[in-house]
Each structure stands twice: as structure tokens, then as C-alpha cells.
N, C-alpha and C positions, 0 to 999 in steps of 0.2 A: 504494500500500500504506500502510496507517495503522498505527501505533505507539499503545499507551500508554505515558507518559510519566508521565505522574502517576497519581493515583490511580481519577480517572472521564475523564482525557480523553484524547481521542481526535483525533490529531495527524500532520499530513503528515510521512515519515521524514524530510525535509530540515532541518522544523524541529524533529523531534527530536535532530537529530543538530549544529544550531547549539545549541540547550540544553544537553548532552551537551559538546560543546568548552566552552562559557562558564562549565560548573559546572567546568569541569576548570581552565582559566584562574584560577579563583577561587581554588580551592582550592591550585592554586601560588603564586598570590600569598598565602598565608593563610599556605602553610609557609614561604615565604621572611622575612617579618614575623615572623613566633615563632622560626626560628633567628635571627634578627637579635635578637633580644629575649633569648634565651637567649647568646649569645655577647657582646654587648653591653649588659648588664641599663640600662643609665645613658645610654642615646643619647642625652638630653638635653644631657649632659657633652661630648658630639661639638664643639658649636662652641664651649667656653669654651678651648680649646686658646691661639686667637690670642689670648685676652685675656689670657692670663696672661705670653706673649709678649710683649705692648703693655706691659703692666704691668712686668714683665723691662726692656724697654726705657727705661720713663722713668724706673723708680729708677737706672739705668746713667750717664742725662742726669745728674741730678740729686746722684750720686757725684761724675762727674764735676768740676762745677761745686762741690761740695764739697771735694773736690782741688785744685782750680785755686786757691781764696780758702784755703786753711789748709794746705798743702803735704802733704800727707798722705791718706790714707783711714781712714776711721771702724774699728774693730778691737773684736775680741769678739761674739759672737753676736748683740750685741743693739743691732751698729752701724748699723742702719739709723733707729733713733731720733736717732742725732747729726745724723742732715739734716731733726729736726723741734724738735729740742731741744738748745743751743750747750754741746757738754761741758767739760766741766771742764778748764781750761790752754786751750783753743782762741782765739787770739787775734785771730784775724782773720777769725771765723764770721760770712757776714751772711745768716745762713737765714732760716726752714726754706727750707729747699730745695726744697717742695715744696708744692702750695695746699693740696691736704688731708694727713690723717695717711696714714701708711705704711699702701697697701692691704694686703688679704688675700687671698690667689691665689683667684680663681675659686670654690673651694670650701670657702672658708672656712677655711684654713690659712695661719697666716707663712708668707711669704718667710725661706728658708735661704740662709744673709751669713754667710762666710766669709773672711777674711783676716789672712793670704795666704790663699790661696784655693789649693786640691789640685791642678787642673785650669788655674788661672792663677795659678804662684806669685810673681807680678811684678805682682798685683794681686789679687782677688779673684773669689770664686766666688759668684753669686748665683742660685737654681736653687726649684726646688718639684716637688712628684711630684703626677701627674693622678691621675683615680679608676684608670684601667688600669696603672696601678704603675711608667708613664715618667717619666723625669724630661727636667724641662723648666729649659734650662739657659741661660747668656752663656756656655759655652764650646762648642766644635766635638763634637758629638758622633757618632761612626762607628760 
């Protein structure tokens, strides 16, 4: 028995009916893609998650080791510049602390440096928020 399928031809029902499943395949794949799109406008944003983590991480080093030569931690919002530039009274700073200047999370935003810190008040808080509105932290978050 012959099917049409399209518009002039004329085709065995088997392989009208693999056509038939592969337009149907398709088309699921099409709407899973556009909810993904629609739910996640910024998938691009998907993998800078760890970098900003990495990034988290080596200003933490790099506190540190700040800490350790000046007895203290840098304080005021805008302490993250004291591990590129020896503040004022610091007598035992042998920075920067770090090879380049203090990155920008991922998307283009400071790092938020806090101390004491809300979340570590025995030290500080160093955090940033992703394009999906999490924040990305050095403390434990549940």
C-alpha cells in the first residue's frame, strides 16, 4: 500500500511512517531547545559558574598571604585593592599579592569583600551573584 507523504510522492507506508517518527523526533528536540532557551535565556552563563569559583578561590590564596605578612585583613569594601596596592600604616606589605589586578567575576561585576564578613565573622565574606540571581560564595551555603 503507498502513502502520500508529500506533496507528489508516492511512498512505501514503512517509509512513510520512518518520516513520520523523524519529523516527530525533531520537533521534540526543537521544543526541548526553546524551553531551554526560554527558562534559561543566558546558557552561555552555564559554564562561567567555576570560574568565578576559581576566581573566589585565588583572591582567598592571596588574602591569605596578605594576612600572614601584615597581621590582619584588608577592611572596607574596597579591601580587595590592598592586595594590589600597600595601604596606608601597612608595614610589613610585600604585594601585590597578586600578578594581575583584582578580576571581575565572570560577568563583568566586582567581587563583594566584606569584613568581618556576615557569614564569617572571624574573617570575611567574599561572594558575587550569577546572571540566575545565586550567589556565589567562600562561605557554606545550604
Amino acid at each position: 500500500m503507498n502513502h502520500h507523504c508529500g506533496p507528489s510522492e508516492i511512498i512505501s507506508h514503512d517509509v512513510c511512517k520512518k518520516m513520520e517518527r523523524g519529523a516527530e523526533i525533531i520537533v521534540s528536540c526543537v521544543s526541548v531547545v526553546l524551553a531551554i532557551i526560554v527558562i534559561y535565556p543566558k546558557a552561555e552563563d552555564w559554564g562561567d559558574r567555576p570560574s568565578a569559583i576559581t576566581q573566589i578561590t585565588a583572591l582567598e590564596t592571596a588574602l591569605h598571604v596578605f594576612r600572614v605578612d601584615n597581621g590582619y585583613l584588608p577592611r572596607g569594601p574596597d579591601g580587595l585593592l590592598d592586595l594590589m596596592q600597600k595601604p596606608s600604616g601597612a608595614t610589613h606589605w610585600h604585594g601585590p599579592y597578586m600578578e594581575k589586578a583584582v578580576p571581575l567575576d565572570p560577568w563583568g561585576h566586582a567581587y563583594i569583600y566584606q569584613c568581618p564578613g556576615l557569614h564569617n565573622p572571624q574573617s570575611y565574606d567574599l561572594s558575587t551573584v550569577g546572571p540566575d540571581g545565586q550567589v556565589i560564595g567562600n562561605w557554606r551555603q545550604e
